[in-house]
C-alpha positions as a Markdown table, in Angstrom:
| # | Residue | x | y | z |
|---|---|---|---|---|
| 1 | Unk | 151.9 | 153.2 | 26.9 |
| 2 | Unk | 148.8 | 150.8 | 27.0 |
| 3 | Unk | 146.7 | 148.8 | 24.3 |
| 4 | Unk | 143.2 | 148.3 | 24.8 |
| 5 | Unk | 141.7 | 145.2 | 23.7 |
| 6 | Unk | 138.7 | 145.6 | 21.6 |
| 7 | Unk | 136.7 | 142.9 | 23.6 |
| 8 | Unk | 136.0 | 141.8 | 26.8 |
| 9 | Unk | 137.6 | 138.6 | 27.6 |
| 10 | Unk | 134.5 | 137.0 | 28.7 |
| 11 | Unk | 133.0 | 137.6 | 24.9 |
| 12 | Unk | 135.6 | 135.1 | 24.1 |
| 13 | Unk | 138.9 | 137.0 | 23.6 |
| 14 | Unk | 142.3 | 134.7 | 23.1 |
| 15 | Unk | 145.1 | 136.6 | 22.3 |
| 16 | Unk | 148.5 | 134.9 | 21.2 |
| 17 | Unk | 150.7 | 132.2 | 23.6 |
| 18 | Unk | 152.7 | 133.6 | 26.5 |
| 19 | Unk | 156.4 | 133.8 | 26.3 |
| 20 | Unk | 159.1 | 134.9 | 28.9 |
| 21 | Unk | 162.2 | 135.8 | 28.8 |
| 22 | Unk | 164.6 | 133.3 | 26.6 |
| 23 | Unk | 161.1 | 131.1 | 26.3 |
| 24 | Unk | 162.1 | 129.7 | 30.1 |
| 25 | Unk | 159.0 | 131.5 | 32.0 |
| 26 | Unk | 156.5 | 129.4 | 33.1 |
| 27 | Unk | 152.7 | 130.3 | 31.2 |
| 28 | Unk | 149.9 | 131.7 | 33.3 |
| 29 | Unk | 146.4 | 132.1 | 32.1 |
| 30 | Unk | 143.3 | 134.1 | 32.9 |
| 31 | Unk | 139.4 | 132.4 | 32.7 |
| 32 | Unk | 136.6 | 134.2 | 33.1 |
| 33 | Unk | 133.1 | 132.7 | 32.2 |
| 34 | Unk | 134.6 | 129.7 | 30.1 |
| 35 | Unk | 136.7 | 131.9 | 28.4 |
| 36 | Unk | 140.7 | 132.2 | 28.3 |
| 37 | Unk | 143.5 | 134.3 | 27.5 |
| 38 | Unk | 147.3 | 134.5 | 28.1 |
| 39 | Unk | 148.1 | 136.3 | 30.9 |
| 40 | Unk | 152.0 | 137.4 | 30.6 |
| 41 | Unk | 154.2 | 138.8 | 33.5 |
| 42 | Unk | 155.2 | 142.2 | 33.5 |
| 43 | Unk | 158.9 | 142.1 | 33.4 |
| 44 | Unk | 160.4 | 144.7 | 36.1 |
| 45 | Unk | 163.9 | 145.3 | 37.5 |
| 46 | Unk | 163.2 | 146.1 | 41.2 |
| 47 | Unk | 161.6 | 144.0 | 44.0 |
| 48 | Unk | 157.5 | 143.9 | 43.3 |
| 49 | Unk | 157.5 | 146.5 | 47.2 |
| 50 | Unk | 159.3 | 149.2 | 45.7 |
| 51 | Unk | 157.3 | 148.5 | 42.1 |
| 52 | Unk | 154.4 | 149.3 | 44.1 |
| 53 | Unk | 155.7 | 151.8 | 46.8 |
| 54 | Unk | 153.2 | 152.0 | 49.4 |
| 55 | Unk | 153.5 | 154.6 | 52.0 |
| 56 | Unk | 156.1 | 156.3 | 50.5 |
| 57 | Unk | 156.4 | 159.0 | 51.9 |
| 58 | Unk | 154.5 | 158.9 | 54.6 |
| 59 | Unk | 151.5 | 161.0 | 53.8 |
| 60 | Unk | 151.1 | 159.2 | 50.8 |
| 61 | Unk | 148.9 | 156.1 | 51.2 |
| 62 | Unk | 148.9 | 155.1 | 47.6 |
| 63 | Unk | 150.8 | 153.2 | 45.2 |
| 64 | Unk | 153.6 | 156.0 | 44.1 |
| 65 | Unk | 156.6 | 153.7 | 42.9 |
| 66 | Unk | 156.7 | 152.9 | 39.1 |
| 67 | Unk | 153.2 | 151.3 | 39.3 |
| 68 | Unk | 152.3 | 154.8 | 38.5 |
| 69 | Unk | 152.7 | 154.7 | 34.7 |
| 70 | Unk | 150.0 | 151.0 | 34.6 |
| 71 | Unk | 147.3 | 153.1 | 36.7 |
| 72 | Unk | 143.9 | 154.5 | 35.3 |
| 73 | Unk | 142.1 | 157.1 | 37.4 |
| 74 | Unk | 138.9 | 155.3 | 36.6 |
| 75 | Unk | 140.1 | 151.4 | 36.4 |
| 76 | Unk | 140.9 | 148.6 | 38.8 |
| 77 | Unk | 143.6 | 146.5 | 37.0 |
| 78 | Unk | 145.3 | 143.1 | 38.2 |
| 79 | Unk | 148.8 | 141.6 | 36.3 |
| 80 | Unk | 151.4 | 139.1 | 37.2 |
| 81 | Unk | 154.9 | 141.2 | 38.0 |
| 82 | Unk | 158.4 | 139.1 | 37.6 |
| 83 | Unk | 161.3 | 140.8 | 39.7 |
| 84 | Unk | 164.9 | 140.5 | 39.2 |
| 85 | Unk | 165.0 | 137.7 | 41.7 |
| 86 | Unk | 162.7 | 135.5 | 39.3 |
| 87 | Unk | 159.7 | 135.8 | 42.0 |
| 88 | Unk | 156.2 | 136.3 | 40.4 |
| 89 | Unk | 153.6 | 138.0 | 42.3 |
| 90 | Unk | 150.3 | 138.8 | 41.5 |
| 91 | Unk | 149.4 | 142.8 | 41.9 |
| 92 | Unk | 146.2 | 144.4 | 42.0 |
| 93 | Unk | 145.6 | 148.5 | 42.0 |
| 94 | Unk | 142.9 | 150.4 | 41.6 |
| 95 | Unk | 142.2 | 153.9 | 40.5 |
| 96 | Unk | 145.8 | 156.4 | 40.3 |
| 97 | Unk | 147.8 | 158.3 | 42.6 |
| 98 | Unk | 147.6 | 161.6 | 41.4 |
| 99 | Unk | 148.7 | 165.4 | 43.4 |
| 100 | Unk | 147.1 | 167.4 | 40.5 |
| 101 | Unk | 143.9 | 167.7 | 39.2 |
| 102 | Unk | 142.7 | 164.6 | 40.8 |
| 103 | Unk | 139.6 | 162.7 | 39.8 |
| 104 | Unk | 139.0 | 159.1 | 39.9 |
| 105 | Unk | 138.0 | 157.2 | 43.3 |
| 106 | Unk | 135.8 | 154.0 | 43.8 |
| 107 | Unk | 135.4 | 151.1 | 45.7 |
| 108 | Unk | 135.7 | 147.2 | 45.1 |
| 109 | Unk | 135.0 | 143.9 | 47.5 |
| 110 | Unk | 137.3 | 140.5 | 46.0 |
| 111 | Unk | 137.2 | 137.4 | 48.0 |
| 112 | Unk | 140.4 | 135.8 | 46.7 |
| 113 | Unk | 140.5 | 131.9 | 46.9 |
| 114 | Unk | 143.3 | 129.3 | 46.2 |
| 115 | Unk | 146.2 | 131.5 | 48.3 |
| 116 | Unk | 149.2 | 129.1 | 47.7 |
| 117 | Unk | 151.3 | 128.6 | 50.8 |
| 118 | Unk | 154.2 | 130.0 | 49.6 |
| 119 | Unk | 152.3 | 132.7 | 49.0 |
| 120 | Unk | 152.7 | 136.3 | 51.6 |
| 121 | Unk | 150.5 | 139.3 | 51.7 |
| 122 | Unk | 153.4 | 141.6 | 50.4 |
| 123 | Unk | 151.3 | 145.1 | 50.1 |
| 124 | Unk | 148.2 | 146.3 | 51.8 |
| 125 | Unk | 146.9 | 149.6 | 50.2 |
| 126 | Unk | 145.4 | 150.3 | 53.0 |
| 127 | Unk | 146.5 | 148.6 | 55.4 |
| 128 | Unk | 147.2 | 151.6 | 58.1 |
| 129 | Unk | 144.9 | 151.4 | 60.9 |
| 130 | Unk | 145.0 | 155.3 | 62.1 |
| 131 | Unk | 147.7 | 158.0 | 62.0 |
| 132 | Unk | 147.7 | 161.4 | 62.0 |
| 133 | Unk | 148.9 | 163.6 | 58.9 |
| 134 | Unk | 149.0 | 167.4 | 58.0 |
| 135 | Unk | 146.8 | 169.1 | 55.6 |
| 136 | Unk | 148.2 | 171.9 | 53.0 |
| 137 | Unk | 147.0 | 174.2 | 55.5 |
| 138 | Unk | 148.9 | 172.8 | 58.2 |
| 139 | Unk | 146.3 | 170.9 | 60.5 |
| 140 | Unk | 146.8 | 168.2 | 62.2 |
| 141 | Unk | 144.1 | 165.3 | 60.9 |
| 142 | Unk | 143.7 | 161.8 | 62.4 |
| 143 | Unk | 142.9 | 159.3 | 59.3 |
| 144 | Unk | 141.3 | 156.2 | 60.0 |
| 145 | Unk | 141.6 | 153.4 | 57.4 |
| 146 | Unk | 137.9 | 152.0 | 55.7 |
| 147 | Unk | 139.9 | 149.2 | 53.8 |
| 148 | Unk | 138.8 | 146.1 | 55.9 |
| 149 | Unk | 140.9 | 143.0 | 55.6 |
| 150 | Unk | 140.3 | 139.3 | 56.5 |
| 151 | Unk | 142.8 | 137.3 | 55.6 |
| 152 | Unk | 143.0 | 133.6 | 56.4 |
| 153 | Unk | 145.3 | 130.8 | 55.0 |
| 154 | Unk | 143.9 | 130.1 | 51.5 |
| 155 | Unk | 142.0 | 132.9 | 51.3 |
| 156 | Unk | 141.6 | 137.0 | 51.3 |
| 157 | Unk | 138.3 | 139.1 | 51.5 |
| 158 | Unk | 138.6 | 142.2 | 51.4 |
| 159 | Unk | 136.9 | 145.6 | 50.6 |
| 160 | Unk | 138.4 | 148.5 | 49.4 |
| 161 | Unk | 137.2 | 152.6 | 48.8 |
| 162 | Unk | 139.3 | 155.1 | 47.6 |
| 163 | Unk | 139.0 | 159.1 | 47.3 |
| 164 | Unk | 139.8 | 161.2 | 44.0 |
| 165 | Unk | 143.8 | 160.7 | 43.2 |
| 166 | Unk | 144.5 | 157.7 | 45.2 |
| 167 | Unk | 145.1 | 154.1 | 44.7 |
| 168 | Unk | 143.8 | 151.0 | 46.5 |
| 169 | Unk | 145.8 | 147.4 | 46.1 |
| 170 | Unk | 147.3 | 144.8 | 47.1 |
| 171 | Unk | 150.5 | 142.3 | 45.9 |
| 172 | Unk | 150.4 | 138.6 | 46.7 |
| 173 | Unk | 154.1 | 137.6 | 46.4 |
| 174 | Unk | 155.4 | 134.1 | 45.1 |
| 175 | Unk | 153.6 | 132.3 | 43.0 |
| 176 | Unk | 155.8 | 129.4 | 42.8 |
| 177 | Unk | 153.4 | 127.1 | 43.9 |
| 178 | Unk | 150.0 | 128.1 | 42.5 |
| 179 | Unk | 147.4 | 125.7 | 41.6 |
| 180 | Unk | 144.6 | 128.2 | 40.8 |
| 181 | Unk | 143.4 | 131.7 | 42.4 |
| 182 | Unk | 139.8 | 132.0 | 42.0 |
| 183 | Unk | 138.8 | 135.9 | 42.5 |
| 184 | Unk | 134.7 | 136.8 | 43.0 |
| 185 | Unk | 134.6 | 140.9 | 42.2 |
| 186 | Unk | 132.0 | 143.7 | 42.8 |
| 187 | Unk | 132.4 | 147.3 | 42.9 |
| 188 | Unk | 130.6 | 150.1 | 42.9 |
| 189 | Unk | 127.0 | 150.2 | 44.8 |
| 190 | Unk | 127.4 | 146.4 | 44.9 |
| 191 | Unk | 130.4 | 146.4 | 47.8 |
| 192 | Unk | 130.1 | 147.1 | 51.1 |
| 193 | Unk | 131.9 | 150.5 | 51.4 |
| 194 | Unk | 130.4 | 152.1 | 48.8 |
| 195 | Unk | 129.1 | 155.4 | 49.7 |
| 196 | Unk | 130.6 | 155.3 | 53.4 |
| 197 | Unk | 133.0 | 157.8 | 52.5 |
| 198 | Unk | 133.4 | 157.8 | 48.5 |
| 199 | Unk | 131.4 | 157.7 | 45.8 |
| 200 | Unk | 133.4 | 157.6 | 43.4 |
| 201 | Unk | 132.8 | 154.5 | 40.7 |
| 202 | Unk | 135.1 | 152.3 | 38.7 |
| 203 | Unk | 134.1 | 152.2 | 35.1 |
| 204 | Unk | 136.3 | 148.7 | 33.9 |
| 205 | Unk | 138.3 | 146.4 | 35.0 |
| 206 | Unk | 141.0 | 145.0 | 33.7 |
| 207 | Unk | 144.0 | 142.6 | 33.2 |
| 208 | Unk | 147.7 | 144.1 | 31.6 |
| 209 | Unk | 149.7 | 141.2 | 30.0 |
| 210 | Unk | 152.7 | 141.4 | 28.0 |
| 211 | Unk | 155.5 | 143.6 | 28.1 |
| 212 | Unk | 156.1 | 146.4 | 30.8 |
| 213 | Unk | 157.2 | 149.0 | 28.6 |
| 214 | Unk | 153.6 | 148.0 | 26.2 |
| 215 | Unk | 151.0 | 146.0 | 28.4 |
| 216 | Unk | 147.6 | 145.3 | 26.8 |
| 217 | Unk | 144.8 | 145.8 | 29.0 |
| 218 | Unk | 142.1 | 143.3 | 28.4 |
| 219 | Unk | 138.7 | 143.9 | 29.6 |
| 220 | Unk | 137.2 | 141.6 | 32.4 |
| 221 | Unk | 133.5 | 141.9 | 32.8 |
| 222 | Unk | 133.2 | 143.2 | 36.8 |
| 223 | Unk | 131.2 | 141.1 | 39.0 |
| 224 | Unk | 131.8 | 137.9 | 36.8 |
| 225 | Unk | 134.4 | 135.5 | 39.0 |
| 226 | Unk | 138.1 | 135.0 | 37.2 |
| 227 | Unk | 140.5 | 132.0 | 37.9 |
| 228 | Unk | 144.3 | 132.5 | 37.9 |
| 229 | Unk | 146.2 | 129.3 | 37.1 |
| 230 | Unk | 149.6 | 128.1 | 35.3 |
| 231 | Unk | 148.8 | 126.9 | 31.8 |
| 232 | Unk | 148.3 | 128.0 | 28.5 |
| 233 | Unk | 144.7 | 128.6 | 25.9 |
């Protein structure tokens, strides 16, 4: 189940300090436009990969693992995950993998600054190059990816579109040595990809803090840049 804030975060929203587990996790923080909230890892009991489950099975180049139950057809969301091993990534997904009644679809462009070196590119969604698959009918189809990737260092730009009932992402692994992640967003007709393919659009974006089982999705305002940083509002 999620909780909607009733504000976006840039209108000044601060919700309550962030806490781990036996009060040892270390606090992260969101700021967007001057503004601040708590930004609280998901707690989950598998490795942040099979969380996500990209390419699982093959034909499926989404996010189908657990991630599942955070996704919204019509959202891009970004959270902090903590695995059993202690190791806090930071995961972003757009749209939801869905096999029925599908809607949804959109594309987004992030350039993601201050990539800490501990830090690996842990999930691509997509991240494929070509392959073929087969259709319900049984046809043979050669899929190219769109999803275009440049990935230096410190830094990520990439630009994402997605059909109906499929996911876009990405998970940057380790966090352990983060100084501050600085993320400039557009979607919709203001990214690159928009219309190449899809035209679906993404009505809100969002952050989930809090507990797994309960996140609250806090609004970001798209197209305003967000930093990422240890630290509490």
């Amino acid at each position: 189940m999620l909780r909607t804030t009733g504000a976006t975060l840039a209108s000044g929203l601060v919700l309550g300090g962030a806490t781990g587990l036996g009060g040892a996790q270390e606090a992260y923080r969101v700021v967007q436009d001057g503004n601040c909230t708590p930004l609280v890892p998901l707690q989950g009991d598998v490795p942040v990969e099979e969380f996500y489950t990209y390419n699982a099975p093959k034909t499926h180049y989404s996010g189908t693992g657990d991630i599942v139950a955070l996704q919204d057809p019509h959202a891009s969301r970004l959270f902090l995950y903590t695995g059993p091993d202690g190791v806090t990534s930071l995961v972003f997904v757009h749209g939801m993998a869905q096999r029925e009644d599908p809607v949804g679809g959109g594309s987004a462009s992030f350039v993601i600054k201050g990539v800490p070196p501990s830090a690996e590119w842990a999930v691509r969604d997509d991240d494929y190059g070509s392959v073929m698959t087969t259709s319900p009918e049984g046809e043979q189809i050669l899929n190219t990816q769109l999803d275009q990737w440049d990935i230096e260092e410190t830094q990520m730009t990439v630009n994402w579109t997605w059909g109906t009932g499929n996911t876009d992402g990405a998970v940057l692994k380790n966090l352990a040595d983060l100084d501050a992640i600085v993320i400039e967003n557009s979607f919709n007709e203001d990214t690159p990809l928009y219309g190449k393919k899809y035209t679906g659009k993404v009505d809100r974006w969002e952050a989930l803090t809090g507990d797994m089982a309960d996140p609250q999705a806090v609004p970001l305002e798209m197209g305003v840049p967000i930093t990422i940083e240890p630290g509490s509002c």
